[in-house]
C-alpha positions in Angstrom: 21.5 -1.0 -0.9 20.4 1.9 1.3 21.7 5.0 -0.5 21.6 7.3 2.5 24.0 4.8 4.5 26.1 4.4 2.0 26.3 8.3 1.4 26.3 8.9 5.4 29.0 7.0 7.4 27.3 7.7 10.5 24.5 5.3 9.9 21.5 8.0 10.6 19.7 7.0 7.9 17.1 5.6 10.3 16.4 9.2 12.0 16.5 10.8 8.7 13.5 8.8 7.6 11.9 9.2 10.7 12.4 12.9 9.9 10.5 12.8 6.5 7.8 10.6 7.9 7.1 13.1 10.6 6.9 16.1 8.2 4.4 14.0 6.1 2.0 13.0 9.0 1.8 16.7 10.0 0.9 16.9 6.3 -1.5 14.7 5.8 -2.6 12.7 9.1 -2.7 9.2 10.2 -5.9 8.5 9.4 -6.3 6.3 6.3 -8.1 8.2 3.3 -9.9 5.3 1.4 -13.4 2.8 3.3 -11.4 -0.3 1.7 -8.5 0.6 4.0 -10.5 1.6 7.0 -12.2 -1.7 8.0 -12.1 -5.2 9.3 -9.8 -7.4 7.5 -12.4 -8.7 5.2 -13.0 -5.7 4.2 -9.4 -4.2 3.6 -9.2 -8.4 2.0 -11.9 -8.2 -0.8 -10.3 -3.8 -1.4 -7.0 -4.9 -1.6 -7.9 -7.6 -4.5 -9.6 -5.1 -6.5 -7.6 -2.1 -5.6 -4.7 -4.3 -8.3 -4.1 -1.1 -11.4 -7.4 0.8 -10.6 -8.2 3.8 -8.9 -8.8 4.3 -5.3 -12.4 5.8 -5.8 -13.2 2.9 -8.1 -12.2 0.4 -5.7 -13.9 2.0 -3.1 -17.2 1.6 -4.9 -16.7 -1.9 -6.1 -15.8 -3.0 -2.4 -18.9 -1.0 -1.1 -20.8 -2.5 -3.2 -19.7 -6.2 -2.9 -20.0 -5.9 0.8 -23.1 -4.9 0.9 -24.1 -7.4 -1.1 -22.0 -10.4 0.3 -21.2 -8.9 3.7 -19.1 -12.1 5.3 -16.7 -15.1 3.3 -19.7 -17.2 3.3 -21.7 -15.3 1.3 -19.2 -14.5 -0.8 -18.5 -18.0 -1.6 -21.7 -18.7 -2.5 -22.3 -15.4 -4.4 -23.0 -15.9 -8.5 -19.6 -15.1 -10.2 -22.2 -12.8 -12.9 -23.6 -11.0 -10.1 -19.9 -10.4 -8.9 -18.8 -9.1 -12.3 -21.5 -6.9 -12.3 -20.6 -5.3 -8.9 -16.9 -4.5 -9.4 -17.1 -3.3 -13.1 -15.9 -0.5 -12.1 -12.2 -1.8 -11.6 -9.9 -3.1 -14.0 -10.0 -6.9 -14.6 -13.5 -6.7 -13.2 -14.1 -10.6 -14.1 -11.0 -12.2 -12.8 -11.2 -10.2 -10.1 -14.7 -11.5 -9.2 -13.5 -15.1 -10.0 -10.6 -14.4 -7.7 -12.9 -12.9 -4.7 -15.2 -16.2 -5.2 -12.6 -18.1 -5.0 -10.6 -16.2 -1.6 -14.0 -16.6 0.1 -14.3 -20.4 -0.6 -10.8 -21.0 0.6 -11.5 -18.7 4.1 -14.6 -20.8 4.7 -12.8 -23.8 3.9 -9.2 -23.2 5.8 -10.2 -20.7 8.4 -13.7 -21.1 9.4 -14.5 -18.1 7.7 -12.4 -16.2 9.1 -9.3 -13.8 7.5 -6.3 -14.8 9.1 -3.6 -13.0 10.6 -0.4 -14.6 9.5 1.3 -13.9 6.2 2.3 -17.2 5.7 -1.8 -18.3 5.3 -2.7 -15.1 3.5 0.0 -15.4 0.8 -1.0 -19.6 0.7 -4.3 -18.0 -0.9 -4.7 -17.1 -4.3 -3.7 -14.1 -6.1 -2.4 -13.0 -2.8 0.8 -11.5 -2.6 3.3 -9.7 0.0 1.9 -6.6 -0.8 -1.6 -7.6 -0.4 -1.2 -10.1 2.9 1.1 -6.6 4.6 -2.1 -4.3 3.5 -4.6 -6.9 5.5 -2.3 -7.2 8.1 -1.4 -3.4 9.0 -5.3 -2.2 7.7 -7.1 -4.8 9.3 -4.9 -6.2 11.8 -3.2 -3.3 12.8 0.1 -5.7 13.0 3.5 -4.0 12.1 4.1 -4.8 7.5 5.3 -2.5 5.1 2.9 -2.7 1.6 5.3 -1.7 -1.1 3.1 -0.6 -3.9 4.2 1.6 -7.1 3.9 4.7 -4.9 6.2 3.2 -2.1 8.7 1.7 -4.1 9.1 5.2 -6.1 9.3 7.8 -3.3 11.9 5.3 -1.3 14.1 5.1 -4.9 13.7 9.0 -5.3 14.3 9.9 -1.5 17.5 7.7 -2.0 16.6 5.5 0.7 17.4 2.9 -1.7 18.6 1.6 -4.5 16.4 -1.2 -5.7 14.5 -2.4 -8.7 11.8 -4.4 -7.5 9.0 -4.0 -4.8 10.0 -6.3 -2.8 13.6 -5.6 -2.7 12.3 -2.3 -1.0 10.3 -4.0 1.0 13.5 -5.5 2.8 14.8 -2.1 2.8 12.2 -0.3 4.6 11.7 -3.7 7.2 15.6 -2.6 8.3 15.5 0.9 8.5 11.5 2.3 9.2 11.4 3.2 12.5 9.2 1.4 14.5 6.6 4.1 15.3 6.1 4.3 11.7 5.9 0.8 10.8 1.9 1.0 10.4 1.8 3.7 8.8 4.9 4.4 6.3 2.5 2.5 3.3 -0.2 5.0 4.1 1.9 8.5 4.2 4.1 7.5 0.9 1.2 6.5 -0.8 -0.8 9.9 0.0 2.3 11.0 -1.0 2.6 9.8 -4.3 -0.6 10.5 -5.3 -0.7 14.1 -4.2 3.0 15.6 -4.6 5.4 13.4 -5.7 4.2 12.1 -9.2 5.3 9.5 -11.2 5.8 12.1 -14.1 6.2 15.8 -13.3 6.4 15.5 -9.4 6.4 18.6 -7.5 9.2 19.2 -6.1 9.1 23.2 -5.2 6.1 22.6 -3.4 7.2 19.3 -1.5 7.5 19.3 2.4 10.6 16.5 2.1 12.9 17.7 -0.7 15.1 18.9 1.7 15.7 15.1 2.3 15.4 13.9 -0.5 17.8 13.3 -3.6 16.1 14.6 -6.5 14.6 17.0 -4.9 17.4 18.3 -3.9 18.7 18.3 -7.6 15.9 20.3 -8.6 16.6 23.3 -6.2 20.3 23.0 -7.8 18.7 23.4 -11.2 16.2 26.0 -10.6 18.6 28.5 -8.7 21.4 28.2 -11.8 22.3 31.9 -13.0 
């Protein structure tokens, strides 16, 4: 359920969004911030895998360093699972993760040719690779219209009131109806900078936030803050 329709007969919930999406690319740009999102698909591929509960910088460095290591699929698949686990210690799950990458990079070579393909349908038929994951390839490496609903996302759009979901993908449907086109490539990256910058999982900053005046709790906490 879209929150801002329901609150707003005249159905602008659309231009609304479009409104805090604009104020957050005059923010903080277009350009994605992290080298695993900033790539070919094989590259924003093997990131997205180990970007699963770690850090951004972490990721970064594991990805850096597997690439330079296995720089195409059919290195990877050939790599040493050891000498994967010892490149992406950095991120959490480090060894399933490198089991996992092994195992992506057979199935390219195998399926593909070697190649990351540009369907969700055949990303998702890969393993360990969810929606989230196949929409990240697809608007990172493709540049294809996909909304990645990640933790960040799925917050900000519940907070914002853009809707009223409990789930990932149940926002994910969300945003695919109402995200303005113009934004479709970029609404993961701007919530996501977001999230990690201004409006926190706990504490978020509200006073200093470029879209409370859109947003439902933030507009609760200018209610609060200017009781007598």
């Amino acid at each position: 359920m879209r929150l801002w329709e329901k609150a707003d007969s005249s159905g602008d919930a659309g231009k609304r969004l479009d409104a805090v999406l604009g104020a957050l690319a005059d923010l903080y740009g277009l350009s994605p911030w992290n080298w695993h999102t900033n790539g070919d698909p094989f590259r924003v591929l093997v990131g997205t895998i180990l970007s699963h509960r770690t850090r951004d910088p972490k990721t970064d460095e594991a990805a850096r360093a597997v690439l330079e290591k296995y720089p195409t699929p059919e290195a990877l698949a050939q790599a040493p699972v050891e000498s994967l686990a010892a490149l992406v210690r950095p991120v959490n799950f480090y060894k399933t993760k490198a089991r996992r990458l092994k195992e992506v990079a057979a199935l390219l070579v195998e399926r593909h040719g070697g190649v990351v393909p540009d369907r969700e349908a055949d990303l998702v038929a890969l393993p360990g690779i969810g929606p989230k994951t196949a929409a990240c390839v697809l608007v990172y490496g493709f540049r294809k219209p996909a909304i990645p609903v990640d933790v960040h996302v799925h917050r900000i759009s519940r907070r914002l009131g853009v809707a009223e979901t409990r789930t990932p993908e149940e926002t994910r449907r969300v945003l695919e109806e109402i995200v303005p086109a113009r934004w479709m490539l970029h609404v993961n990256e701007l919530l996501v900078k977001h999230g990690q910058t201004t409006c926190l999982p706990r504490n978020p900053k509200c006073a200093e936030c470029v879209v409370a005046v859109w947003c439902a709790r933030g507009r609760l906490h200018d209610a609060e803050t200017q009781r007598p």
